[in-house]
Backbone bond lengths (Angstrom), bond angles and torsions (degrees), N, CA, C in turn:
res aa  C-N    CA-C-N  psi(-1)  N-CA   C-N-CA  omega(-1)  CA-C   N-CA-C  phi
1 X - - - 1.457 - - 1.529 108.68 -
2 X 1.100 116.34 133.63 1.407 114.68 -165.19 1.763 100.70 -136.41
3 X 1.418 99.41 135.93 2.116 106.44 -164.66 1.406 86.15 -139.46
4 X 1.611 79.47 126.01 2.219 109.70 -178.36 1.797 75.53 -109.60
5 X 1.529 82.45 147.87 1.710 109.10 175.45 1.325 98.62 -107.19
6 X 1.592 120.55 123.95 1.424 102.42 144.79 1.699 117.53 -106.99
7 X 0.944 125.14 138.45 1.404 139.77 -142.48 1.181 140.50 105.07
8 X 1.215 157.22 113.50 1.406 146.33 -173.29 1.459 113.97 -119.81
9 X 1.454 90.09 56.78 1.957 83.76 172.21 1.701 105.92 -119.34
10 X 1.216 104.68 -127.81 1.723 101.34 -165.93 1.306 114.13 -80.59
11 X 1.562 110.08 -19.08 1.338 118.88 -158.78 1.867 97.59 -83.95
12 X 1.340 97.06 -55.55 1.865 104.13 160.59 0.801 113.76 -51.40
13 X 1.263 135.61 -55.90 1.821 113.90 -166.32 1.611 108.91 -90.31
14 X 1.154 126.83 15.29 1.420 128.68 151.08 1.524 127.04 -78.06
15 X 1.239 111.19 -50.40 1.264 128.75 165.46 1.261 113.17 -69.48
16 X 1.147 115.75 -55.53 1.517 94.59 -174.63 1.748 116.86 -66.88
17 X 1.164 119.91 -42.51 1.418 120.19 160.27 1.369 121.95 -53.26
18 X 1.162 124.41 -16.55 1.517 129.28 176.40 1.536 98.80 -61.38
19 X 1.690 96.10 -68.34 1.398 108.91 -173.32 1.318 130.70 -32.81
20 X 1.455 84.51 -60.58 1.955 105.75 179.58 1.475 120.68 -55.84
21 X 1.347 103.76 -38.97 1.955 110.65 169.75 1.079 111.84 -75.59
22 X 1.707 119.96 -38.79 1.994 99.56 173.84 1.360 111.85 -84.03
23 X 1.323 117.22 -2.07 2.019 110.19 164.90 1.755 104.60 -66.34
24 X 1.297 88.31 -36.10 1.500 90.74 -158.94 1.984 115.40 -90.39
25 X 0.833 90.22 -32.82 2.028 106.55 169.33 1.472 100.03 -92.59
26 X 1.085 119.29 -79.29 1.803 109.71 -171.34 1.495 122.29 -62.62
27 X 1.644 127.39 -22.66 1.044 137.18 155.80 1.846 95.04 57.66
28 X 1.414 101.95 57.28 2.240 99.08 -175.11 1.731 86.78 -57.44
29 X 1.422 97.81 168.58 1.474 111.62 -179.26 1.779 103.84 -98.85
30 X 1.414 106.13 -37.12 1.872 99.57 -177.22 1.566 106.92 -86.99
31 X 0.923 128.98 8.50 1.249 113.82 172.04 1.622 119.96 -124.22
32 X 1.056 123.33 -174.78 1.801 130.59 -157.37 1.518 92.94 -163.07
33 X 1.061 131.90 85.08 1.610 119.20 152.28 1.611 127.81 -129.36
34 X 0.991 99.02 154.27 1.890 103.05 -169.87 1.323 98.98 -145.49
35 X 1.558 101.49 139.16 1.333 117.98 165.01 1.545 119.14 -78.86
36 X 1.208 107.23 126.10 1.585 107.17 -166.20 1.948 97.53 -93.85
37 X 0.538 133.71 -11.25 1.469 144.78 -156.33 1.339 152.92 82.01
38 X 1.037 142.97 -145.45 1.781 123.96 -177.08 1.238 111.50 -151.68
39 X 1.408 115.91 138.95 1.525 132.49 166.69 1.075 105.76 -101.15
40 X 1.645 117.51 143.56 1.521 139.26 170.38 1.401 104.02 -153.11
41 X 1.466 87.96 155.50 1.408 116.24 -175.62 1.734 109.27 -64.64
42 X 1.655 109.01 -26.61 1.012 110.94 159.53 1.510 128.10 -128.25
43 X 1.554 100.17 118.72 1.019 133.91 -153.83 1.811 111.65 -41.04
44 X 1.248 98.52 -49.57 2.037 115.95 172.17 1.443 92.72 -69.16
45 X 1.367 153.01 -40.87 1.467 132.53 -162.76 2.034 95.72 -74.35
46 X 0.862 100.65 -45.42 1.558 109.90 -158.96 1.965 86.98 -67.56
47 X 1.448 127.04 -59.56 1.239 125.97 -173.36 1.947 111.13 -36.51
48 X 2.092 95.06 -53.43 1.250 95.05 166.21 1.352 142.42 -42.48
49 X 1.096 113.48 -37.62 1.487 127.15 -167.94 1.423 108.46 -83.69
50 X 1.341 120.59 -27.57 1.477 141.53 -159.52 2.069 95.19 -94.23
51 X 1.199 101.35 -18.75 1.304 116.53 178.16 1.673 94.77 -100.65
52 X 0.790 110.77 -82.17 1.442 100.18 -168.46 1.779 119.81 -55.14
53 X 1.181 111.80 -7.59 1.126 105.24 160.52 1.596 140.11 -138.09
54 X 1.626 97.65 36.72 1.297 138.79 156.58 1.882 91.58 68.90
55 X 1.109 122.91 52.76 1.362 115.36 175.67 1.406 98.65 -135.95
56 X 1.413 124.06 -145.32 1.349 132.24 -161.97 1.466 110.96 -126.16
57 X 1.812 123.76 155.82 0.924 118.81 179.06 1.818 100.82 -126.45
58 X 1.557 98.65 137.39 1.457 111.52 -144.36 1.771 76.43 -107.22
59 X 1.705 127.98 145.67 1.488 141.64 -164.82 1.569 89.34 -126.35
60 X 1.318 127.49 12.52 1.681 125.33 156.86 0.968 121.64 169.63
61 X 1.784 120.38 141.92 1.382 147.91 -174.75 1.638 96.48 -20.78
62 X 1.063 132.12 -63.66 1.505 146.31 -179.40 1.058 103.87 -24.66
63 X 1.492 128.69 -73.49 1.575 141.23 -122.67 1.741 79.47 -122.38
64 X 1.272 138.16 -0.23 1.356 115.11 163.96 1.810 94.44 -87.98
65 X 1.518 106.95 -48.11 1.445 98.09 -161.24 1.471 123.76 -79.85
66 X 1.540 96.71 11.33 1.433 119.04 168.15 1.453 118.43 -75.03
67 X 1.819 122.47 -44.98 0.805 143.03 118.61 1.318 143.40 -10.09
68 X 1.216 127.38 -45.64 1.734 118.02 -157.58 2.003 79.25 -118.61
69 X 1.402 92.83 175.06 1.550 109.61 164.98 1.907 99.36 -135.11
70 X 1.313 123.02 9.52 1.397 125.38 176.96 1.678 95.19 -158.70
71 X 1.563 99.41 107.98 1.178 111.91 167.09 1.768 129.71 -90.99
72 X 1.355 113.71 125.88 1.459 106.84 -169.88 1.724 118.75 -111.13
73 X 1.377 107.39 111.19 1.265 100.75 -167.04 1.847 109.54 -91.04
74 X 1.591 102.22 103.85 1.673 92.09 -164.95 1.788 91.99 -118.44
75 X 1.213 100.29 91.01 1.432 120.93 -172.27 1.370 113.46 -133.97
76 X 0.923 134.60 140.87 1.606 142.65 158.69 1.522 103.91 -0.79
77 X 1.362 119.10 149.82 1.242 112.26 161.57 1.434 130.62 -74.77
78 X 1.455 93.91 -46.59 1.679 95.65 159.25 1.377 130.47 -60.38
79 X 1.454 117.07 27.00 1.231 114.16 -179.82 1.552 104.68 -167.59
80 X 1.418 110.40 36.03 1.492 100.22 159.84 1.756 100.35 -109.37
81 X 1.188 130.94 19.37 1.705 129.36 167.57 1.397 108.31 -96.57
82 X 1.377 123.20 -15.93 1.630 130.96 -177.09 1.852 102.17 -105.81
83 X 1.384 120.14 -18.95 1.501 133.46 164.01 1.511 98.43 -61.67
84 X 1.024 102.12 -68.27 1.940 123.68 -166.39 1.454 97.22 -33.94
85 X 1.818 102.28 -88.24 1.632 107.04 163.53 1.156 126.52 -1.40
86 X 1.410 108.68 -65.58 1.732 102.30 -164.09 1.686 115.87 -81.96
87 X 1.560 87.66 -18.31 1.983 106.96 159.85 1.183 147.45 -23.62
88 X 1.645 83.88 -75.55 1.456 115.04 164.17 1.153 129.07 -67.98
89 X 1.932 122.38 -17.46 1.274 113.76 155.33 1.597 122.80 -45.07
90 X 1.193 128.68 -23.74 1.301 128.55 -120.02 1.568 75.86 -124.19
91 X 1.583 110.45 166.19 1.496 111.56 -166.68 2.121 81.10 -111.00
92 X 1.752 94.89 116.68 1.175 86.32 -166.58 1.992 76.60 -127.98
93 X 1.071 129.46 36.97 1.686 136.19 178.69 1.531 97.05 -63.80
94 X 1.866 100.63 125.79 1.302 121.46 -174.62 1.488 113.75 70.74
95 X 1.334 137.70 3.43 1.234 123.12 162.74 1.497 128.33 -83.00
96 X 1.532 117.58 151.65 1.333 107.38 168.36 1.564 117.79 -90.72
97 X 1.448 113.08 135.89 1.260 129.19 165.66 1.670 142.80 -87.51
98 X 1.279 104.47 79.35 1.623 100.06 -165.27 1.414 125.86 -109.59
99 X 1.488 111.51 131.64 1.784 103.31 168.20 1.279 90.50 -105.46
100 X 2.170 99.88 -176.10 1.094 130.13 175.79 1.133 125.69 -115.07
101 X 1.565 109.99 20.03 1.818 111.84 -178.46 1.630 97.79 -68.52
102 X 1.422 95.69 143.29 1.612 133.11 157.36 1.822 117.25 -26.81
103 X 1.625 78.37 -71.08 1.049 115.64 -179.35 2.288 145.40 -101.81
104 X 1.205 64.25 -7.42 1.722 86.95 175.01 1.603 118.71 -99.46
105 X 1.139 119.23 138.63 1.511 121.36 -165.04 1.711 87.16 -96.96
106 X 1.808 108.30 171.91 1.294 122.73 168.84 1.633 99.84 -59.55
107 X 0.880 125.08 -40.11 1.609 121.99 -176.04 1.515 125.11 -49.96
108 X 1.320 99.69 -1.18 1.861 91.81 161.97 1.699 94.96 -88.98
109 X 1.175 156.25 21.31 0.882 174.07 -148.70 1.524 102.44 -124.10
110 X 1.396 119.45 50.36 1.713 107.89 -162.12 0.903 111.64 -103.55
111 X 1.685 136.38 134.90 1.245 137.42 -175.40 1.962 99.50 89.25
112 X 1.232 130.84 21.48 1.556 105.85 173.62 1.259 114.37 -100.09
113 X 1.369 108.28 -19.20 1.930 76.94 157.17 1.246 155.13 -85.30
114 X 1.845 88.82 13.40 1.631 104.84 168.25 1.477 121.34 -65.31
115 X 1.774 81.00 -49.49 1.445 106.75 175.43 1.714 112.46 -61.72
116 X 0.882 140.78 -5.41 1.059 164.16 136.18 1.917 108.41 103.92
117 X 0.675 125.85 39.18 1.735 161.31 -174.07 1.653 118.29 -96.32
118 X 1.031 109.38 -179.36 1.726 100.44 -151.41 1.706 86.31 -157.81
119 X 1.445 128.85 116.07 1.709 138.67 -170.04 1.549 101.27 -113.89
120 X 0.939 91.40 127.92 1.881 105.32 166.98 1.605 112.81 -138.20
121 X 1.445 110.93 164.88 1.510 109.47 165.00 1.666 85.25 -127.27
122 X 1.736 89.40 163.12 1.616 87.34 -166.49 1.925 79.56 -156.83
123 X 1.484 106.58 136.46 1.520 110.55 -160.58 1.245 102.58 -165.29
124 X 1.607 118.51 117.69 1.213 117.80 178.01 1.681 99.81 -103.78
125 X 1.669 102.27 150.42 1.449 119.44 -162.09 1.836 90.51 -83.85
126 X 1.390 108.21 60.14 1.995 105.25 -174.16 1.610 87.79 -110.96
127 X 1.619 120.14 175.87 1.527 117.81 138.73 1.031 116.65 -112.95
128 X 1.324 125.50 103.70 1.569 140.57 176.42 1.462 123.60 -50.63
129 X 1.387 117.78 73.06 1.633 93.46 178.87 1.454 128.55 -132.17
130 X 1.580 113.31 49.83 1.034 116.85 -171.44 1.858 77.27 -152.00
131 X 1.543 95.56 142.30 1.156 94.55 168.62 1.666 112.95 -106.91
132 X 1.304 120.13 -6.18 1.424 122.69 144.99 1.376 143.73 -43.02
133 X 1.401 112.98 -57.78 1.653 154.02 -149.24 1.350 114.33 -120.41
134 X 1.066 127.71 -15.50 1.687 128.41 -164.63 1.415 102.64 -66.69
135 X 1.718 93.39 -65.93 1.985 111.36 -178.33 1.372 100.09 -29.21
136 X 1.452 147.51 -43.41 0.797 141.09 -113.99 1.953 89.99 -109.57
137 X 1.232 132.15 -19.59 1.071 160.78 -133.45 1.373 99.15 -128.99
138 X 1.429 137.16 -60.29 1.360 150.09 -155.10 1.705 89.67 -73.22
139 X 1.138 159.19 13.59 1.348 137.37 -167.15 1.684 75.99 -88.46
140 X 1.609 141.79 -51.91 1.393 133.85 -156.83 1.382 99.97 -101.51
141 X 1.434 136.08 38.05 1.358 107.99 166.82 2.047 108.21 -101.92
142 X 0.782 115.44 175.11 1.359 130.34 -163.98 1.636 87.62 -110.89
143 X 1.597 103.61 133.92 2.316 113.45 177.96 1.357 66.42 -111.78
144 X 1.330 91.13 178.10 1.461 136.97 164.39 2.194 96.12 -137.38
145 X 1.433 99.23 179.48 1.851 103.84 -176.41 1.580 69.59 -150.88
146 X 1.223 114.92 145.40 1.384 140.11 130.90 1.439 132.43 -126.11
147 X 1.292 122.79 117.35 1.870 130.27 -179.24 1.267 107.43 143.39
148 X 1.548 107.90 -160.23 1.665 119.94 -146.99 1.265 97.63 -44.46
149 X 1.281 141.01 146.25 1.346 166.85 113.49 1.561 112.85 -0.20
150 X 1.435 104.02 -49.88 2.043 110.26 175.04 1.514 112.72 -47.85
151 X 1.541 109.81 -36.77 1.880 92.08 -177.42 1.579 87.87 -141.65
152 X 1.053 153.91 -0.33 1.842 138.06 142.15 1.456 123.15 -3.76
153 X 1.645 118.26 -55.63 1.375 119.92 165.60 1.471 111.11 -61.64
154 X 1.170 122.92 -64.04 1.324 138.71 177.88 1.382 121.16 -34.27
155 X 1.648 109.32 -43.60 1.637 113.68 175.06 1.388 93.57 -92.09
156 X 1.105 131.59 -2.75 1.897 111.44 174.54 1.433 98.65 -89.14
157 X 0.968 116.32 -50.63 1.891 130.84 167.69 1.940 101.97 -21.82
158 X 1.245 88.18 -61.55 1.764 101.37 -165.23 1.714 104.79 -60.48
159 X 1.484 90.95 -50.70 1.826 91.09 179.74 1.410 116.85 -53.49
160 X 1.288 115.78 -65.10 1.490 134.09 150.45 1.385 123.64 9.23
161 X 1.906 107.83 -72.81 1.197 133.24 171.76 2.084 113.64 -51.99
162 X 1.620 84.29 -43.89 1.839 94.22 171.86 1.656 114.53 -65.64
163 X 1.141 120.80 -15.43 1.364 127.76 157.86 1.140 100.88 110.79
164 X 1.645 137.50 46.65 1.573 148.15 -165.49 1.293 93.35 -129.89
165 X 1.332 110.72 162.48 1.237 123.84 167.46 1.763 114.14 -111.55
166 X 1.396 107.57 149.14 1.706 89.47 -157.22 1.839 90.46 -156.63
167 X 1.145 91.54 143.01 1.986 113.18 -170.65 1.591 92.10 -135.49
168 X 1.434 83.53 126.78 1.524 101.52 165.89 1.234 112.38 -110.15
169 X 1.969 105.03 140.85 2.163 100.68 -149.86 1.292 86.63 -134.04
170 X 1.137 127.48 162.05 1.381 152.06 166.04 1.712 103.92 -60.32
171 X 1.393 115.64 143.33 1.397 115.93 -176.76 1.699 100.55 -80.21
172 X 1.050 141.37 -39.63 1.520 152.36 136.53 1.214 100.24 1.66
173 X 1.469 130.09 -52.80 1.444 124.04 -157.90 1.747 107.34 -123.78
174 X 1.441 92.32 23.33 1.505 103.62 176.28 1.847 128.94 -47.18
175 X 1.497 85.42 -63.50 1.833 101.87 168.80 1.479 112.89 -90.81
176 X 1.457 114.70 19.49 1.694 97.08 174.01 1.413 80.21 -111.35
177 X 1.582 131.15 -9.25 1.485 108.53 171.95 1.468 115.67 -88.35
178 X 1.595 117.17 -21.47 1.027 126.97 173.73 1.838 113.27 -54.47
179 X 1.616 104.14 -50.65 1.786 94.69 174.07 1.251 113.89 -79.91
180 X 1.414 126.88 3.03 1.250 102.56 -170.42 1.483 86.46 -94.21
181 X 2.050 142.79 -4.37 1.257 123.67 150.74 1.070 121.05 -79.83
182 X 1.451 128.95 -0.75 1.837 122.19 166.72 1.738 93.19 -73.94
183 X 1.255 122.10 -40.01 1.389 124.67 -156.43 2.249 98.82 -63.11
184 X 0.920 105.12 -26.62 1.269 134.69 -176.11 1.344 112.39 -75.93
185 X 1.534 112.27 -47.13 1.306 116.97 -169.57 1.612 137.03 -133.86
186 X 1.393 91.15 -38.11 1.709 102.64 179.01 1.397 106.04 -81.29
187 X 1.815 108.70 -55.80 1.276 113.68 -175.75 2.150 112.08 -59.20
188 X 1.087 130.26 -22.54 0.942 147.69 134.33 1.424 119.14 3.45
189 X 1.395 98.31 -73.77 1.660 138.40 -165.85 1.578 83.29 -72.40
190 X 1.406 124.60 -61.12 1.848 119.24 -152.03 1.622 86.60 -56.86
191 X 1.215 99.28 -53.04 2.055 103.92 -163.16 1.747 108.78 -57.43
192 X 1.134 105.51 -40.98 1.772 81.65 165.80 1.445 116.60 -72.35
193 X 1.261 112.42 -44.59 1.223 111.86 -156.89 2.383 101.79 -62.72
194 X 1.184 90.11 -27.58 1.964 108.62 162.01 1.912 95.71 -53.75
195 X 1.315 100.77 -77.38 1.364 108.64 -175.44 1.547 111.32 -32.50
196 X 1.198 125.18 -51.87 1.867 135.42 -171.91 1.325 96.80 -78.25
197 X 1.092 129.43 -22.98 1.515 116.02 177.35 1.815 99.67 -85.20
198 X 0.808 114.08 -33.10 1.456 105.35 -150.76 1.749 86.35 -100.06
199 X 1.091 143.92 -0.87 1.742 140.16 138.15 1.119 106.57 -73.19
200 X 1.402 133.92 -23.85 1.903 127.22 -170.10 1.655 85.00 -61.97
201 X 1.887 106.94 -64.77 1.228 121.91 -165.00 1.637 109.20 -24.79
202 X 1.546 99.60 -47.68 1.365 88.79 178.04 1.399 149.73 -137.40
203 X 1.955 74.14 63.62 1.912 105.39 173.87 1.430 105.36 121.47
204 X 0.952 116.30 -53.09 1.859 115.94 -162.38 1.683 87.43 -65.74
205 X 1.549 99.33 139.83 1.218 144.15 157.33 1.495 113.15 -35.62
206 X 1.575 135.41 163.44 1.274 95.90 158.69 0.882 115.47 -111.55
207 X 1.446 148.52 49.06 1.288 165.84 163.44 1.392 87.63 -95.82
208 X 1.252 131.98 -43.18 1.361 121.98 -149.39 1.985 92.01 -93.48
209 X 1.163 112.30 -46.61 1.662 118.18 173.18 1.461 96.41 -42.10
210 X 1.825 119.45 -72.64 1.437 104.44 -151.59 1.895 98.24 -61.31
211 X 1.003 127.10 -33.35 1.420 114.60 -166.44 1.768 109.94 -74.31
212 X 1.371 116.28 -28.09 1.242 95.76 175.43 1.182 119.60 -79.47
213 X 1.363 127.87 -10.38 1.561 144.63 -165.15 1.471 98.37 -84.25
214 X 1.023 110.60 -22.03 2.041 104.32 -145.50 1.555 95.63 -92.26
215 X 1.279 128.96 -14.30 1.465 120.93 -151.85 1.916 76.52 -109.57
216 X 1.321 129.95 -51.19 1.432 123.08 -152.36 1.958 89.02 -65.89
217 X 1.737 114.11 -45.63 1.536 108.94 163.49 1.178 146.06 -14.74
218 X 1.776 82.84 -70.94 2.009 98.37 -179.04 1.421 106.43 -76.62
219 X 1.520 137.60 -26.88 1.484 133.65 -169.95 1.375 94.90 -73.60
220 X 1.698 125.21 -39.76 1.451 114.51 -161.77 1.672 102.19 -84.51
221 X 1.239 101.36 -23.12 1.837 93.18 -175.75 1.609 102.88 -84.57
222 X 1.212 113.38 -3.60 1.444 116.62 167.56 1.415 127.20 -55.75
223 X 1.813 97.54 -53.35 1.387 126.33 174.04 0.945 108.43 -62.50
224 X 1.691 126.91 -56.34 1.624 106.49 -175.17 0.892 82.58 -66.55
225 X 1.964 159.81 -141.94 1.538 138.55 -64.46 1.301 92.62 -81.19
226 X 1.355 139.42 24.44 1.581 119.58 173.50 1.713 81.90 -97.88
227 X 1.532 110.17 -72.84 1.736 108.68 -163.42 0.993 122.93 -124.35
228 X 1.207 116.90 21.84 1.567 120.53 153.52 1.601 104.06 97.44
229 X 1.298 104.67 161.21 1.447 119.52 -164.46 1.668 133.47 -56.83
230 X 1.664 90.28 -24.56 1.633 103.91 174.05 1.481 118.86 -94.62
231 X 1.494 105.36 -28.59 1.658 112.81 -172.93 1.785 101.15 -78.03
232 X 1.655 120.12 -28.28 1.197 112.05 -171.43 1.902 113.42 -96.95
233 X 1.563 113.58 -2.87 1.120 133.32 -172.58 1.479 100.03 -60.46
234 X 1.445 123.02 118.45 1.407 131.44 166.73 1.675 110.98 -115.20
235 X 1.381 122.78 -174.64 1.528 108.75 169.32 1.385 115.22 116.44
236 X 1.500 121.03 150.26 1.163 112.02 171.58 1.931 118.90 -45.96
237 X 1.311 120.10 -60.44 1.272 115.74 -168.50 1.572 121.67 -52.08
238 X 1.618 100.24 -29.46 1.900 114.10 163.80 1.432 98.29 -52.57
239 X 1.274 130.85 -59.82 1.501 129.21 -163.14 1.337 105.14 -70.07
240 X 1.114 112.58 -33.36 2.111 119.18 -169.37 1.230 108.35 76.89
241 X 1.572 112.02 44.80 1.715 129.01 -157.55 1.669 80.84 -95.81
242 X 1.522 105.40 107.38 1.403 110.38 177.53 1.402 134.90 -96.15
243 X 1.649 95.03 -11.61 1.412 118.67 162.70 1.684 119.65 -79.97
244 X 1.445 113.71 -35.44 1.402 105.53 164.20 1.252 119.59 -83.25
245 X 0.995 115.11 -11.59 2.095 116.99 -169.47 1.911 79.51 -84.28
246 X 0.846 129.45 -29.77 1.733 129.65 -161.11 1.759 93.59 -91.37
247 X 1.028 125.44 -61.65 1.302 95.56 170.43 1.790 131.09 -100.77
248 X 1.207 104.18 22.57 1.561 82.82 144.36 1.663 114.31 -101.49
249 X 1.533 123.12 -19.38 1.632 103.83 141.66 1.784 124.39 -36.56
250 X 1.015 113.81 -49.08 1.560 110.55 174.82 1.296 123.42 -45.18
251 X 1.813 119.04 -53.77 1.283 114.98 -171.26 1.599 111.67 -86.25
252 X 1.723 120.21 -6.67 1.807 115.46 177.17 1.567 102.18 -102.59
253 X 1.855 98.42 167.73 1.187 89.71 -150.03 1.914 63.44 -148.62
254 X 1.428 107.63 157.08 1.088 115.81 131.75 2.209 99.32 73.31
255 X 1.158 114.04 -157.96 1.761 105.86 -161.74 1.674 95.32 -53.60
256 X 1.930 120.20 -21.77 1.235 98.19 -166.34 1.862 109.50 -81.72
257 X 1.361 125.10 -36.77 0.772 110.49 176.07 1.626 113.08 -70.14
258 X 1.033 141.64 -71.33 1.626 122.37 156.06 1.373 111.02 9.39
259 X 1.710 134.51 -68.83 1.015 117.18 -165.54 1.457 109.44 -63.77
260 X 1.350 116.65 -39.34 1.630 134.37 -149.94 1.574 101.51 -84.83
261 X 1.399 116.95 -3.61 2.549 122.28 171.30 1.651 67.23 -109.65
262 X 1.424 149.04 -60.16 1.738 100.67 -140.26 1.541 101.29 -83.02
263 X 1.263 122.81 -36.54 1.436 107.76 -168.76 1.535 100.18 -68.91
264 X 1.278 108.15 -54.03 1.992 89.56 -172.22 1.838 118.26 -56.45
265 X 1.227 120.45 -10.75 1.761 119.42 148.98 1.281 97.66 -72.95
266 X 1.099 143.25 -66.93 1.651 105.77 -170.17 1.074 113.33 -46.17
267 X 1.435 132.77 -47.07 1.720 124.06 -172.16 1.503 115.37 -75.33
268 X 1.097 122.27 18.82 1.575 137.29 -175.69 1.746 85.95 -88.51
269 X 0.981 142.55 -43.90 1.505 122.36 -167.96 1.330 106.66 -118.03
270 X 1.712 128.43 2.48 1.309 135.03 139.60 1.537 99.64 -43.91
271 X 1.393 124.77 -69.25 1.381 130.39 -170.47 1.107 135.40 -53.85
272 X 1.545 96.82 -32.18 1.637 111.61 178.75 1.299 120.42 -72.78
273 X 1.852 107.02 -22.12 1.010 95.68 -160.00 1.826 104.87 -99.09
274 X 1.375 96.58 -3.07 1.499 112.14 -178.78 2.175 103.17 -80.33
275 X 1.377 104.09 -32.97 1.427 115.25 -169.62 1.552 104.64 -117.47
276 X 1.637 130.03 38.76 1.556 123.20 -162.65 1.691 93.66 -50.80
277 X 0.868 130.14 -44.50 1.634 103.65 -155.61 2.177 106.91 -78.92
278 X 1.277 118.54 -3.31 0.876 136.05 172.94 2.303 118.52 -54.58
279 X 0.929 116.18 118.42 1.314 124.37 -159.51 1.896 83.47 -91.56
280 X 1.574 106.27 109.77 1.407 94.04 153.72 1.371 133.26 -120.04
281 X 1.489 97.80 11.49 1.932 102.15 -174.07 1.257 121.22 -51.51
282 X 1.388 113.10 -20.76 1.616 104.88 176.32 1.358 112.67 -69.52
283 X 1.665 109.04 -44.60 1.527 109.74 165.79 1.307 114.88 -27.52
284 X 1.708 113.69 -66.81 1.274 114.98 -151.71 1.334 100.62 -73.94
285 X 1.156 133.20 -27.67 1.754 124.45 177.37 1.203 102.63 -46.64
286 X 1.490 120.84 -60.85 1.794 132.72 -178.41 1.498 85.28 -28.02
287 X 0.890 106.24 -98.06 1.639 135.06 -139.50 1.568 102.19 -49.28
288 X 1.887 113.76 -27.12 1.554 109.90 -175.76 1.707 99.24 -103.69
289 X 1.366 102.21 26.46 1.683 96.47 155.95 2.032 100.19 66.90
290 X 1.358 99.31 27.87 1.600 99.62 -172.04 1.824 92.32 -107.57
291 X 1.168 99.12 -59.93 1.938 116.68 -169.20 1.445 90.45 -48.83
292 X 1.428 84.88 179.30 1.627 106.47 -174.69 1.547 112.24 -101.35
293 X 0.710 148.08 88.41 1.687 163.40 -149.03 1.774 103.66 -73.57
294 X 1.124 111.45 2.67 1.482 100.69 -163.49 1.565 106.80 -95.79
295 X 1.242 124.11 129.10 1.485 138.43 -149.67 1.926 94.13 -79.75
């Protein structure tokens, strides 16, 4: 099975270097795949990648899909429906067609089974941001496959075999899987970056914020992937400490307190379920702006 990239940014040269080092170090026994190489719009990104991952760099749509039998469109999002287009001119019968949006189903994929072609999205739950270093990272991230039914098992099979773990999802539940990895990761990012502001506020440096922040971080994100979200849950809202959840409402104001009532209701049934015999409705009045807030 052989997969032409079109694109040469981080998302390509992760994958395709992923690939090429577990053909070549893990050597699986059921599978056969090779990177055939990559076309881009710019000509030095695609050369790069073709360098860094010892394959070839293809000078048009043609002569990659002449090439590959699984085409990978790892391009911008806003621009894998204007990729597609110029695609489907092309006699691409019996190939597979795959991006890596988050958030986009095979269904910008319109018209391929005329064309007689086979659309998937295929997305590992990683954050890619080195187009050097990533591959290096992907041996533990978790894919998902979304599209046609004819090879879905088959490409979860393949990932699988690469030593990933991989769920095949309904296109329906495309972007509710997509936030539940911002929920994971980006949104993540706002809450520290909340957290470092709100120690600047009072005095520390921000050299001195990110370093005191980073150690209470990594120990707690430790705990959740050791035991999960309720067994590692500490904090006022674990306790149903209604006097501290009430005044640090007192001193935020504005997106920070906003952030600081919705996330602690989500952890209202994290808690409950860690403390069931535990009474928290007074909590939740606090927090839904019902209770009486006054310290």
């Amino acid at each position: 099975m052989r997969i032409g990239f079109i694109g040469a940014g981080k998302v390509g040269f992760t994958f395709g270097k992923y690939i090429t080092t577990k053909m070549v170090v893990s050597k699986p026994e059921h599978i056969q795949l090779e990177v055939s190489g990559y076309y881009s719009a710019h000509s030095e990104s695609a050369a790069d990648a073709a360098e860094f991952t010892e394959t070839v760099m293809y000078n048009s749509l043609e002569e990659l899909c002449s090439n590959s039998e699984v085409i990978f469109l790892t391009v911008p999002d806003g621009q894998i429906g204007e990729v597609w287009r110029r695609l489907k001119d092309l006699d691409i019968r019996g190939k597979i067609i795959c991006h890596a949006s988050g958030a986009m189903t095979s269904d910008i994929f319109s018209g391929i089974t005329e064309a007689g072609a086979f659309g998937y999205s295929i997305h590992p739950m990683y954050a890619i941001s080195s187009k050097y270093e990533s591959y290096k990272e992907v041996d533990n991230s978790f894919f998902t496959v979304e599209g046609d039914d004819r090879y879905a098992d088959r490409i979860c099979s393949v990932i699988e075999t690469l030593g990933n773990r991989c769920v095949k999802i309904s296109g329906k539940d495309k972007v509710k899987y997509h936030s539940a990895a911002v929920f994971a990761s980006n949104l993540v990012t706002g809450l520290l970056a909340t957290s470092q502001e709100l120690l600047r506020q009072c005095g520390f440096s921000e050299e001195e914020a990110q370093m005191a922040i980073m150690p209470l971080f990594l120990g707690n994100a430790e705990n959740v992937a050791a035991k999960g979200p309720a067994d590692s849950l500490t904090g006022p809202v674990e306790r149903c400490d209604i006097g501290t959840v009430k005044k640090h409402m007192a001193v935020l104001s504005g997106d920070e307190l906003q952030a600081y009532t919705a996330v602690s209701r989500c952890l209202v049934p994290v808690a409950q379920k860690k403390h069931p015999d535990r009474d928290y409705e007074d909590l939740i009045q606090i927090l839904d702006g019902i209770g009486e807030l006054k310290l």
